[in-house]
C-alpha positions in Angstrom: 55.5 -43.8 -35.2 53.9 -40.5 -35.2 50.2 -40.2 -35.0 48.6 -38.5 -37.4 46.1 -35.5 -36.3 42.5 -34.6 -37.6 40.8 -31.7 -37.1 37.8 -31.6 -35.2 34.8 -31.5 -36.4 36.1 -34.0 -39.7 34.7 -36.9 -40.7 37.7 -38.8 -39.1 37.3 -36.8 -35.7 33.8 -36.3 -35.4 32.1 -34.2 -32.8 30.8 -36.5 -30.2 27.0 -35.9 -29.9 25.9 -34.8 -25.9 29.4 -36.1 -25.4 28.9 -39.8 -25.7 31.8 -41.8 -27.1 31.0 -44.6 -29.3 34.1 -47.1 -28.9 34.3 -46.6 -25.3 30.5 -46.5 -24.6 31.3 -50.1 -26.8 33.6 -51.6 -25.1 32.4 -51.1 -21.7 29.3 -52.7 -22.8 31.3 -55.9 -24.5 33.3 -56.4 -20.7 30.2 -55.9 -19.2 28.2 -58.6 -21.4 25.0 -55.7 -21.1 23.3 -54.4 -24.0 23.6 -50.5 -24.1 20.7 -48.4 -22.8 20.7 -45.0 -23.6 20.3 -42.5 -21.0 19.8 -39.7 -23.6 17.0 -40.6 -25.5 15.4 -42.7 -23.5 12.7 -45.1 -25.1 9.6 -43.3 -24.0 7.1 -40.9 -25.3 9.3 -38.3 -25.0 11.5 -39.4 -27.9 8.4 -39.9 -30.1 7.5 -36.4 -29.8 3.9 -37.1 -30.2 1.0 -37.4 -28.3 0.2 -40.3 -27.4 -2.8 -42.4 -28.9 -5.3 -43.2 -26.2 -6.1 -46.0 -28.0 -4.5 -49.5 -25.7 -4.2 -51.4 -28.8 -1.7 -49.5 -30.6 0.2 -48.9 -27.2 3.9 -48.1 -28.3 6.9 -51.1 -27.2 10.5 -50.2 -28.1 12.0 -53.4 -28.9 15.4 -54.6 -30.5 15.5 -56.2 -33.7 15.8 -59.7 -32.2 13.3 -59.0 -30.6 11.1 -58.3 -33.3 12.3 -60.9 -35.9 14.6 -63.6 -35.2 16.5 -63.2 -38.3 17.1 -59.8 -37.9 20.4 -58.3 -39.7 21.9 -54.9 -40.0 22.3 -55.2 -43.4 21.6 -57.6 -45.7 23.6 -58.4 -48.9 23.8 -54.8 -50.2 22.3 -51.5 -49.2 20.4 -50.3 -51.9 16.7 -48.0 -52.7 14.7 -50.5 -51.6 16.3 -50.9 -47.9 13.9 -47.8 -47.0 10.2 -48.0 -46.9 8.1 -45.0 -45.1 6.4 -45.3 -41.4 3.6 -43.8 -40.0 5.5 -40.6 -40.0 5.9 -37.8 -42.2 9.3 -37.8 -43.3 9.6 -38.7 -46.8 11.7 -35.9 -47.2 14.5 -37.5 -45.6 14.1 -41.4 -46.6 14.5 -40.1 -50.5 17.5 -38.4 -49.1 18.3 -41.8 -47.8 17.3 -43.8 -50.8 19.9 -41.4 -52.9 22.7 -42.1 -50.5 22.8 -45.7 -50.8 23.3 -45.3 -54.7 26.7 -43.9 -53.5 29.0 -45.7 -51.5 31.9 -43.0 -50.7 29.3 -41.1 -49.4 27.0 -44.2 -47.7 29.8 -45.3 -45.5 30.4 -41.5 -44.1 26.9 -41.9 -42.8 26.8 -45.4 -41.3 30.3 -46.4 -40.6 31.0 -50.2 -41.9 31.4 -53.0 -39.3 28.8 -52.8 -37.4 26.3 -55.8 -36.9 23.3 -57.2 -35.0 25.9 -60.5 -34.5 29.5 -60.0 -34.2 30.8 -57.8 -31.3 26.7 -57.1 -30.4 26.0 -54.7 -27.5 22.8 -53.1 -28.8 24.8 -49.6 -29.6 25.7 -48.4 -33.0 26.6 -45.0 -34.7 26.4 -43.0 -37.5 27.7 -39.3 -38.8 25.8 -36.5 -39.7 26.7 -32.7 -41.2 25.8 -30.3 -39.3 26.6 -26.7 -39.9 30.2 -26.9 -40.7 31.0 -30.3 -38.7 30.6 -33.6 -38.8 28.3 -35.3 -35.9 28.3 -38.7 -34.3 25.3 -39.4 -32.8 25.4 -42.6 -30.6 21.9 -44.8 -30.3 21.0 -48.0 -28.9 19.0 -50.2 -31.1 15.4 -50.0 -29.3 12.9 -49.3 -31.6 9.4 -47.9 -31.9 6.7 -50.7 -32.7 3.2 -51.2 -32.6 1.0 -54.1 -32.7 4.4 -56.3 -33.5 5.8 -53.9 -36.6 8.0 -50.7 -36.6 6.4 -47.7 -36.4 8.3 -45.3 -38.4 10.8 -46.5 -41.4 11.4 -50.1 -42.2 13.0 -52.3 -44.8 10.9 -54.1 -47.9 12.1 -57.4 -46.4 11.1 -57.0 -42.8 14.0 -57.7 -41.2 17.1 -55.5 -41.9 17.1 -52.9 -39.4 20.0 -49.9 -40.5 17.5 -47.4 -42.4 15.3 -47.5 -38.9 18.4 -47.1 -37.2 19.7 -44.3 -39.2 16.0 -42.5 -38.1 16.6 -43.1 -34.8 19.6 -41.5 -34.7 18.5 -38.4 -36.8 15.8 -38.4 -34.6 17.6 -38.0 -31.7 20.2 -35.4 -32.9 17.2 -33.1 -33.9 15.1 -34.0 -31.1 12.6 -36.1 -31.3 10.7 -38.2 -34.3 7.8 -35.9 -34.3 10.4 -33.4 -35.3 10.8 -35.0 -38.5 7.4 -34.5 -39.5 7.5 -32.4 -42.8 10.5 -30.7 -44.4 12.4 -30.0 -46.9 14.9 -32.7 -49.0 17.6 -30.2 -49.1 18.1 -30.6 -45.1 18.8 -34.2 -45.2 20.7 -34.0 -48.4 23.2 -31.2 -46.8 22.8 -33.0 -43.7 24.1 -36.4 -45.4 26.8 -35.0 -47.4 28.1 -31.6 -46.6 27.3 -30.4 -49.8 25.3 -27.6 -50.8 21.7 -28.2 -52.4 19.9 -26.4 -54.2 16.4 -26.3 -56.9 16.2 -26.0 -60.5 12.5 -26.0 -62.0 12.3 -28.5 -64.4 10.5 -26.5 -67.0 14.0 -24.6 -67.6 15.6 -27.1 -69.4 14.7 -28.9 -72.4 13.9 -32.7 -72.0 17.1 -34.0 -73.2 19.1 -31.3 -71.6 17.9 -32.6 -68.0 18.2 -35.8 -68.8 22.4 -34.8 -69.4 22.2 -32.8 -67.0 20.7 -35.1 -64.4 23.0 -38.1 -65.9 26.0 -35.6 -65.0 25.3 -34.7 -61.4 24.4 -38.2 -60.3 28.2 -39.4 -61.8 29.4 -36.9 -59.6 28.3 -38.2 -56.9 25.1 -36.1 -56.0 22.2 -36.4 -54.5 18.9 -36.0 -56.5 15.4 -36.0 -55.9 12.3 -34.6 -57.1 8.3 -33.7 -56.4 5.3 -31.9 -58.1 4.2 -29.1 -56.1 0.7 -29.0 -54.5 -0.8 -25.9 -55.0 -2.8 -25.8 -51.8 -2.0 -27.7 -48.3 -5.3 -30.1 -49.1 -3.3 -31.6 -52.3 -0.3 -32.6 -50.7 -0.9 -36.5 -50.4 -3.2 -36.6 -53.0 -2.5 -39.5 -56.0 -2.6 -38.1 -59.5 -4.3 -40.1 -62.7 -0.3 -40.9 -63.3 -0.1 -42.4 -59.8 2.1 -39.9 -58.4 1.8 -38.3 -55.0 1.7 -34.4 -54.9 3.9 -32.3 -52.4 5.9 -35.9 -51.9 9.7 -35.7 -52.4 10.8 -39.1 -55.0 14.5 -40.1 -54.8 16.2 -40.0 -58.5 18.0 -43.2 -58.2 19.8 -43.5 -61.7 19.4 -42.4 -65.5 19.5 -44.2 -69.0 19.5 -44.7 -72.3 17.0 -48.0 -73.7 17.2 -48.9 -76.7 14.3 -50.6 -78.2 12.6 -51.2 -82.3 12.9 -47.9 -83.3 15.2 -45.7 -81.7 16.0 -45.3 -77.9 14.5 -43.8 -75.0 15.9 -41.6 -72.5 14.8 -42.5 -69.1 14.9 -41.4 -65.1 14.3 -44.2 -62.1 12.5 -42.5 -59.7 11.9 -44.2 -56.1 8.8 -43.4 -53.6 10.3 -43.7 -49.9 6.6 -45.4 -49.4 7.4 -48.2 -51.2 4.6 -48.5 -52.9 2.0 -45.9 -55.0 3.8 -46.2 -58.4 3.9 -44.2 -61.5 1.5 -46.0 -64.2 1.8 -44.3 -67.4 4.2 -44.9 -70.1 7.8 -46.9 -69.1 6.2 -48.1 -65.5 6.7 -51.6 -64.9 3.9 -52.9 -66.7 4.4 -50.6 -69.3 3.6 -51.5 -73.0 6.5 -49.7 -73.6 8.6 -52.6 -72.6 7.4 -55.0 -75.1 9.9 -53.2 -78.0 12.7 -53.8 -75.5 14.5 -57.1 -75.9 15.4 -59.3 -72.7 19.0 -58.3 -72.5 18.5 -54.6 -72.1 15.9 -55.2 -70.0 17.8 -57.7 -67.8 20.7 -54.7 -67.8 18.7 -52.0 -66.3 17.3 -54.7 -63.7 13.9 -54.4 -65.0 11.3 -55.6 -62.2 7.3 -55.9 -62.2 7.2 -55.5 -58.4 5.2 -52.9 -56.0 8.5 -51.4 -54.5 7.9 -47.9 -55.4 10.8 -47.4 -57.5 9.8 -47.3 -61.4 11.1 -46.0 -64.9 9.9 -43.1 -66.5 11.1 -41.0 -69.6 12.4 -37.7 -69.4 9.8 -36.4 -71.7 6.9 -37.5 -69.4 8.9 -36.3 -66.2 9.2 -33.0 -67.7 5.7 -32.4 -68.3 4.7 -33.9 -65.0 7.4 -32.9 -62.2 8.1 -29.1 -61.2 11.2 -29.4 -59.2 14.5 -31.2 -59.0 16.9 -30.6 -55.6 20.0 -31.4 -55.7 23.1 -31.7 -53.7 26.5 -32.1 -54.5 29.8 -32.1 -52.2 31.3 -29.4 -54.6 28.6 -26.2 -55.9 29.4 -27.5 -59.9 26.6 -25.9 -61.7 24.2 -28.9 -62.8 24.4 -27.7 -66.4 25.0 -24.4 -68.5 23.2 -23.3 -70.9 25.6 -23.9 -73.8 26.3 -27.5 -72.4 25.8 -30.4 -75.4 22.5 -32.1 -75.4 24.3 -35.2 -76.8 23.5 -37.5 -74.3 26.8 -39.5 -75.3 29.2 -36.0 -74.6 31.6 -36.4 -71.8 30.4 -34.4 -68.5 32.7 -31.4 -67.8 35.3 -31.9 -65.3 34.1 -30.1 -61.6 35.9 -27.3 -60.9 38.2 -26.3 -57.9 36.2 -24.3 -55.0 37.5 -22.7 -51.9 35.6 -22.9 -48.9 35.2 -19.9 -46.1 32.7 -20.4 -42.9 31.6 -18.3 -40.1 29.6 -19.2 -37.3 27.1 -16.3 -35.9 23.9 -15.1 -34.1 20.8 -13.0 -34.2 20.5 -11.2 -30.7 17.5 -9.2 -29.8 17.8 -5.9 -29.0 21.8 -5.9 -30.4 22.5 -7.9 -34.2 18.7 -9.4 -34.7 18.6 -6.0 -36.8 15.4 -7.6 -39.1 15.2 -6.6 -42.9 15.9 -3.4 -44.8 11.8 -2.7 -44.3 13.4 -1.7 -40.5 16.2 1.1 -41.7 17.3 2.5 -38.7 18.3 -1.6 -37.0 19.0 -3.0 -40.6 22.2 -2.1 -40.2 23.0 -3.6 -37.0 22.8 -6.9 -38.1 25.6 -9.1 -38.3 28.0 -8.4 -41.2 30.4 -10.5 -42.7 33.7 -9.1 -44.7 34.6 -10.7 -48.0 37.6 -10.0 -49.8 38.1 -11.5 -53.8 41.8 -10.9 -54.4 41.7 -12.2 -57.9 39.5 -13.2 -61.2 38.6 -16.7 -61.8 41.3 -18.7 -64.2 38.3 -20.2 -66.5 35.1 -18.6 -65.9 32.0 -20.6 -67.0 29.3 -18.3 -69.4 26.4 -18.5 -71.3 26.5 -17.4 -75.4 25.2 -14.3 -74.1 27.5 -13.5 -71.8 30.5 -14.5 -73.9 29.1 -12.2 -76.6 29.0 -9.8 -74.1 32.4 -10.2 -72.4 33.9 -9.5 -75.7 32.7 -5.9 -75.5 33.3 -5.7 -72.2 36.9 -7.4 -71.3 36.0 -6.6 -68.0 33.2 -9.2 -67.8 35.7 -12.3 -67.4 37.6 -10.7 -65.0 34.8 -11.7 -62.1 34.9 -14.4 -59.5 32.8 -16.8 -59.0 31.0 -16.6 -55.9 28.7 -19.0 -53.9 26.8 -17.6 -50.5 24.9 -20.3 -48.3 22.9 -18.8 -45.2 21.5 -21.6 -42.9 20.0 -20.9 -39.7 20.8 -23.4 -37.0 18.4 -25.8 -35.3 15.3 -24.6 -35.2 12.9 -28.1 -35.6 11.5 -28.2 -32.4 9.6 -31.1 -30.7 6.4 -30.5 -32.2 6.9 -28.2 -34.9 9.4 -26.6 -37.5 9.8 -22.9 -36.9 11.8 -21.6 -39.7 12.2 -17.7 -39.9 12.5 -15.8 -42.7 16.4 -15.5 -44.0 17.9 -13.9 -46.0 21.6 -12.3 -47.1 22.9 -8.9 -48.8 26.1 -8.6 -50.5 27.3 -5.0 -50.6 30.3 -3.4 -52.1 32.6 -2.2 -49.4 34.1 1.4 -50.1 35.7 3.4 -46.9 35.4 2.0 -43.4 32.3 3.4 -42.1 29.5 1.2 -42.8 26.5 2.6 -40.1 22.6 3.5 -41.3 23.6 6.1 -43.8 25.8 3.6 -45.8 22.9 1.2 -46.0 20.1 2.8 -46.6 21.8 4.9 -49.9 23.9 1.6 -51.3 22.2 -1.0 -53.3 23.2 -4.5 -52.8 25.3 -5.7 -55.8 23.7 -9.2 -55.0 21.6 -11.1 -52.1 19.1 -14.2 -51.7 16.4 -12.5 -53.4 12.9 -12.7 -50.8 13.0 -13.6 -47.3 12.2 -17.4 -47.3 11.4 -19.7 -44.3 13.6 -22.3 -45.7 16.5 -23.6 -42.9 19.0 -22.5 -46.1 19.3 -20.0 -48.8 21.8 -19.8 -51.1 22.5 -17.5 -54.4 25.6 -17.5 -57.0 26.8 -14.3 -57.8 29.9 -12.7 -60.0 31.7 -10.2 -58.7 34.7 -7.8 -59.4 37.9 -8.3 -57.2 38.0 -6.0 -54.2 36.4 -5.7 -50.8 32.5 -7.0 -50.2 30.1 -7.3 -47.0 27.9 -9.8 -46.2 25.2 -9.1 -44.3 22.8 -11.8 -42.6 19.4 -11.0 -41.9 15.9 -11.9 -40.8 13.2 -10.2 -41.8 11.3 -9.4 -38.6 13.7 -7.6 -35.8 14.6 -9.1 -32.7 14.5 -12.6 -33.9 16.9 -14.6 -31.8 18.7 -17.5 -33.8 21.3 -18.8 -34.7 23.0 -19.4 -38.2 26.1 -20.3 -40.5 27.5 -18.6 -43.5 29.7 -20.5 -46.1 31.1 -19.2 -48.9 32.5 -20.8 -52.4 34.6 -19.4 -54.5 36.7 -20.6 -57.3 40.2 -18.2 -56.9 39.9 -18.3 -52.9 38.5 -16.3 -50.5 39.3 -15.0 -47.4 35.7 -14.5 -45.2 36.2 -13.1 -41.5 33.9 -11.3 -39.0 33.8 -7.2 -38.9 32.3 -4.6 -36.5 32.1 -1.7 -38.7 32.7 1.3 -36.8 33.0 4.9 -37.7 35.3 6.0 -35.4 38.5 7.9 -36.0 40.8 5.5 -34.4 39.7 6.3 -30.6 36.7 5.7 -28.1 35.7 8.9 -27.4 34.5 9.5 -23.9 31.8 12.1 -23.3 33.3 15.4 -23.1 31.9 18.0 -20.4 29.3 20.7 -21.5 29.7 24.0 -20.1 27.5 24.5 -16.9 24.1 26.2 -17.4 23.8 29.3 -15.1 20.4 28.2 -14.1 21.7 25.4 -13.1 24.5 26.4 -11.2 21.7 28.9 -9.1 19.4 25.7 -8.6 22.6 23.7 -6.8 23.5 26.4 -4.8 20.2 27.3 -3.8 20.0 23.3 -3.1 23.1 23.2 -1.1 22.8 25.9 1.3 19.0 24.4 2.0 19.7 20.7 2.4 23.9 20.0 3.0 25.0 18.9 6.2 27.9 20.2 7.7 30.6 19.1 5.6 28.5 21.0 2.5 27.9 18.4 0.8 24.7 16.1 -0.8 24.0 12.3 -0.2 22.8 10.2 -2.8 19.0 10.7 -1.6 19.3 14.4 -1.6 21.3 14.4 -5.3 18.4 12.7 -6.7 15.5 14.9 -5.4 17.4 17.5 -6.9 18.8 16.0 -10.5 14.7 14.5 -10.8 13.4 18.6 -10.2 15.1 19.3 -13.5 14.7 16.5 -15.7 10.9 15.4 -17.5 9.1 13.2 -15.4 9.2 9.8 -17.4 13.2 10.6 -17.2 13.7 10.6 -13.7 16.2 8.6 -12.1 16.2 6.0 -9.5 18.5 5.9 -6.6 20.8 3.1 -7.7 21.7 5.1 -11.0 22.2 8.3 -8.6 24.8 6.5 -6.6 26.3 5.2 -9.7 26.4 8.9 -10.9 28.5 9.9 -7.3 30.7 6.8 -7.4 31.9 7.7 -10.9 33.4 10.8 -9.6 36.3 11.1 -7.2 34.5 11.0 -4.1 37.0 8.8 -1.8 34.7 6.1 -1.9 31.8 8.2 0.3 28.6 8.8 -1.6 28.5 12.7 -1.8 29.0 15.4 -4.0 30.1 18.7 -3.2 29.1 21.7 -5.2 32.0 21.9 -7.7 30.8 18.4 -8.5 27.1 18.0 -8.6 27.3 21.4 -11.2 28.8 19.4 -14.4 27.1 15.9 -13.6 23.6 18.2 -13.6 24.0 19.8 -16.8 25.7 16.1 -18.0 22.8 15.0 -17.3 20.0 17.6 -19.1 22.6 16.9 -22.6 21.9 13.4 -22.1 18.3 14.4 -21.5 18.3 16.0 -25.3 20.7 13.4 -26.6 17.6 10.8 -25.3 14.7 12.6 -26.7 15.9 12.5 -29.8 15.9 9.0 -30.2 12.3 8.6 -28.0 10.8 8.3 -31.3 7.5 7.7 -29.6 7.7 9.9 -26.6 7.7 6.4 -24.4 10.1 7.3 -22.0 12.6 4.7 -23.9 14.7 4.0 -26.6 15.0 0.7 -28.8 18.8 -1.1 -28.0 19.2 -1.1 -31.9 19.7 3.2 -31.1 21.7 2.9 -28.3 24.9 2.9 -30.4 23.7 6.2 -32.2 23.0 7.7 -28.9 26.1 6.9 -27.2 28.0 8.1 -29.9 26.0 11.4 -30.2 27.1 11.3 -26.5 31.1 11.6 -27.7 31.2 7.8 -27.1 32.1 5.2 -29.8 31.7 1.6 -29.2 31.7 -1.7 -31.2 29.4 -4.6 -31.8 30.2 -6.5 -28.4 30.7 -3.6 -26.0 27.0 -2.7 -27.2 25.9 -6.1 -26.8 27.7 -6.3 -23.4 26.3 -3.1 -22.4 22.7 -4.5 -22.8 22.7 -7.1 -21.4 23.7 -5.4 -18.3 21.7 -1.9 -18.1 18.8 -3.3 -20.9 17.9 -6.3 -17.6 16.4 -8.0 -21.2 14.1 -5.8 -22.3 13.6 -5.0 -25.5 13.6 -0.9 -24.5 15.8 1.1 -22.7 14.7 3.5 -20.1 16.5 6.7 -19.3 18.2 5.6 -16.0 19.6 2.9 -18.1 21.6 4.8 -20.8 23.2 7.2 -18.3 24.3 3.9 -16.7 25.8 2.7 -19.8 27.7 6.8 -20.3 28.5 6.4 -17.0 30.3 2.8 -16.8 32.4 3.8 -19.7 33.3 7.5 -18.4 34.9 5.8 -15.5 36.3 2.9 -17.9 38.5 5.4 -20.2 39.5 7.2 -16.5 40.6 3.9 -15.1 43.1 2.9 -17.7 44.8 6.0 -18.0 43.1 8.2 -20.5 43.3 11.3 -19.1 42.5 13.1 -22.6 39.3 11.2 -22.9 40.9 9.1 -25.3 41.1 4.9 -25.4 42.4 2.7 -28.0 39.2 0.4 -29.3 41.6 -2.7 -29.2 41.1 -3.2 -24.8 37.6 -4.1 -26.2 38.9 -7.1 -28.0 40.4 -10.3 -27.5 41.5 -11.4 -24.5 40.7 -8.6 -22.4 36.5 -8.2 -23.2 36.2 -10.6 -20.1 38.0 -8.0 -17.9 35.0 -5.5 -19.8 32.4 -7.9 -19.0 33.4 -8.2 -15.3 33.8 -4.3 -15.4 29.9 -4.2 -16.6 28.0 -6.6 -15.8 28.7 -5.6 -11.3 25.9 -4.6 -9.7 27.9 -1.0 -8.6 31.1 0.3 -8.1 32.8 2.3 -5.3 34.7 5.5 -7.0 37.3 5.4 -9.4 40.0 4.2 -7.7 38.1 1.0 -6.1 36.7 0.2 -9.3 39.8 -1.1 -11.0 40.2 -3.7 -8.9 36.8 -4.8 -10.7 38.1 -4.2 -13.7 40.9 -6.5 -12.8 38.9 -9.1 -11.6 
């Protein structure tokens, strides 16, 4: 029987977190008759992430659930909104996300695989699945757990002894780091994180009450997540109860939507959940609502009407409009929650979702090489990491408002757009003790010719982006564009901002999304071509030679560098490493010496890279920022990509974030000899040696320490 693959990274062939397998890690343990310890998050303050409270009394025990109540279970009955109450930590933002999931069992059981139990087959280990940045995670946990005083510390179910929402934080816990990196956030992370999907906000004063009730009705039949808060307008309001009994700057899970009919007429009505479990709304349609008194029995026995302090409560779409400001939302497919034409018949069908195709890339923000920063930083905007789109066709059905329609039929052109949605999200940056978000954001530009360098940037408008630099882990914008050929281009707004991040785009006609070093070249890598020697120059060598050669008329590395450093400026001297480098990338024979007909061109080299340096010395320091050193090189007669730049810092830049003198005639020099050693004796060298599979022979070729002549030095290159 043939066995049927999956790809990695899919929710059938997860990514094993730090490597541990589950089954095996499982079995093991069942031979063995042990319960499982993990060795990766071990149950100590370390995995709290917190300091610790000096207080002996509420000295921290991690215990397993039989340990804390006899009865425990990893589930029991059902899951469902209730199973999650909030700890002594602050993340409510991802127990709402929580609370949503269990109202959807396709998506539950992606999250916490079924058949696992505190009883049958029990070894203390268990494992659950999370999204994360393209691919889906296991993460691997035994089931020791936080408590003080003889109860949980952080999230725990209404009834006290079902144990898979604390287990669920644990693990989340562990793949981010720790639980004190859990504290604060945004709902949209666990949402994505839960589902794949994409989330995004939509202000709840820009629909009309019975619009967002059909709205919200649609999306949750869809199978997304919802949830909702009121914004605190200052950091001393978040907490705070309102007269309503609502918490401010405190995400609520949006559990399920519906229609009551009562004496006169019917009410249209969200259920709303507090991951506390308790703190609940109080005015009109709350549990001991007056409201409730035109409703008979039966409908209130069909929407499981309780009078209980649970948190979750009833409210009507009316009230939550006046007293909520946002709604996040995540869905598996980008469907827009509702259009502005869309029936506010509460009874009309939802629209079918449409078809999306998916492209992802995987990148990085270096310093000193793609961390470019925003377009407030022209001359290293450009170097940040761009991204080529290409929309070969229209959408089939594209979705308009009135306006747009009326439009369109003036301009045919209008409907002859695709539909495009860009997600940035930079990668992993909660820390132990604190979230350290940068400000992200992404450009789309219209790509005409093949030379995309500062100039092209700093003329070009963007024909979309993210809007402002936010400090949110994602950002995300839907756009309509012609057909044709598009850049994206990542970004955060400082320079030299290491991180890392991951672009996806939807489309609905397909798209085809792929890495691109831009480069302005002709074709060819054009090695530095030889100035004409300066008379002066050519009087100072011989003067220097019949003074200081020995008898074979020639000058050692020492004596080459007292001259070359008596005519260049004084903060552009050059050390003796970068003088033998100079000697050994002539054909020498492999003795470090130059003889007259030599040392005349590598002089006046030397004073044109001198000019070539000042120019971009913007601040007469003696250095240049690694952002220019692709401008320089190229006024130099050498043209390089993305990675050869990148590769050539890290080796001459020793990380820094400026590059002396000494260092760039290094970098002229390395690939001088490079173009000589593969057999481009017209200066001339195809750019592809630079990719694929032979940049590791480039990196070996770099990154030595020094090379003996020409001839020597391929065996480096070889290496």
């Amino acid at each position: 029987m043939e066995t049927r693959r999956f790809a990695n990274g899919s929710i059938a062939n997860p990514v094993q977190f730090r490597d541990q397998h589950y089954v095996a890690l499982l079995d093991a343990c069942v031979k063995s008759g042990s319960l499982f310890s993990d060795p990766t998050f071990t149950p100590d303050q370390s995995s709290i992430g917190m300091p610790t409270d000096p207080d002996p009394k509420k000295e921290v025990k991690w215990l397993r659930p039989k340990e804390i109540s006899a009865n425990a279970v990893f589930v029991e009955d059902t899951t469902c909104t209730t199973d999650i109450c909030q700890g002594q930590l602050g993340d409510c933002w991802l127990l709402a996300a929580l609370s949503c999931l269990t109202m959807h069992p396709n998506l539950f059981v992606k999250v916490v695989p079924p058949n696992q139990s505190l009883t049958e087959s029990y070894a203390g280990i268990f494992h659950f699945m999370f999204w994360q940045y393209g691919e889906w995670v296991e993460v691997v946990v035994d089931d020791r757990l936080p408590v003080r005083e003889g109860r949980l510390l952080f999230s725990y179910s209404c009834t006290r002894n079902e144990y898979w929402s604390a287990l669920v934080e644990k693990a989340y816990a562990k793949l981010i780091g720790s639980y004190g990196s859990l504290k604060g956030g945004n709902i949209s992370e666990a949402m994505e994180d839960f589902t794949g999907g994409i989330a995004y906000s939509l202000p709840v004063s820009s629909r009309a009450p019975r619009v967002m009730w059909k709205a919200l009705s649609a999306a949750l039949s869809r199978g997304s997540l919802l949830s909702c808060f009121i914004q605190a307008s200052n950091y001393r309001e978040i907490g705070t109860v309102t007269a309503e009994g609502l918490v401010k700057g405190h995400a609520y899970a949006i559990t399920d939507t519906d229609t009551v009919k009562k004496l006169a007429g019917e009410a249209l009505l969200l259920r709303l959940r507090n991951p506390w479990g308790f703190v609940e709304y109080s005015g009109p349609w709350s549990d001991t609502s007056k409201d409730w008194d035109d409703v008979d029995a039966a409908e209130k026995k069909r929407i499981d009407l309780k009078n209980s302090e649970d948190g979750e409560f009833w409210i009507s779409v009316e009230d939550f409009n006046k007293l909520f400001d946002t709604v996040e939302l995540c869905s598996v497919d980008p469907d827009p929650i509702v259009e502005e034409d869309t029936s506010t018949d509460p009874d009309s069908p939802a629209d079918p979702p449409s078809a999306w195709t998916l492209s992802s890339h995987k990148g990085s923000w270096v310093s000193g090489s793609t961390a470019g920063g925003s377009c407030s930083y022209p001359r290293s905007f450009w170097k940040n990491p761009q991204f080529q789109l290409v929309l070969a066709e229209h959408d089939d059905d594209i979705e308009m408002t009135p306006g747009e329609k009326k439009v369109a039929e003036k301009q045919k052109e209008k409907a002859k757009q695709c539909t495009v949605l860009v997600e940035l999200l930079q990668k992993d940056r909660r820390k132990k003790e604190k979230v350290n978000f940068l400000h992200i954001a992404f450009h789309i530009y219209r790509r005409r010719g093949l030379c995309l360098d500062q100039s092209f940037f700093s003329f070009k408008q963007p024909v979309g982006s993210s809007g402002v630099y936010q400090p949110f882990r994602a950002v995300w914008r839907e756009v309509r564009l012609d057909p044709g050929n598009y850049v994206i281009l990542a970004s955060t707004y400082s320079p030299n901002q290491p991180a890392e991040f991951f672009l996806r785009v939807y489309s609905k006609t397909g798209n085809n999304l792929g890495t691109q070093d831009f480069t302005c070249s002709t074709g060819f890598l054009m090695v530095m071509s030889m100035p004409p020697v300066l008379p002066e120059d050519r009087k100072r060598v011989q003067k220097t030679f019949d003074e200081v050669a020995g008898p074979d008329d020639k000058l050692n590395a020492k004596e080459f560098m007292k001259l070359v450093n008596s005519v260049l400026e004084k903060d552009y001297q050059l050390p003796l490493e970068t003088c033998r480098q100079l000697i050994f990338g002539e054909e020498t024979g492999g003795r470090s010496s130059l003889t007259r007909e030599q040392t005349e061109p590598v002089l006046t080299s030397l004073r044109s890279l001198q000019s070539i340096f000042f120019k971009f010395d913007q601040d007469s320091s003696g250095t240049m920022s690694p952002f220019e050193l692709s401008l320089a090189l190229q006024a130099a007669g050498v043209q390089c990509d993305g990675q050869v730049i990148q590769l050539l810092w890290e080796r001459f830049g020793s990380g820094e974030l400026h590059l002396p003198f000494h260092g760039f005639v290094a970098c002229v020099t390395r690939l001088d000899v490079l173009g000589l050693l593969l057999g481009n004796t017209d200066f001339q060298l195809p750019p592809k040696i630079f990719y694929g599979v032979e940049i590791w022979r480039l990196k070996c070729f770099l990154r030595s320490h020094s090379f003996v002549g020409r001839a020597v030095c391929l065996g480096s290159l070889s290496c």
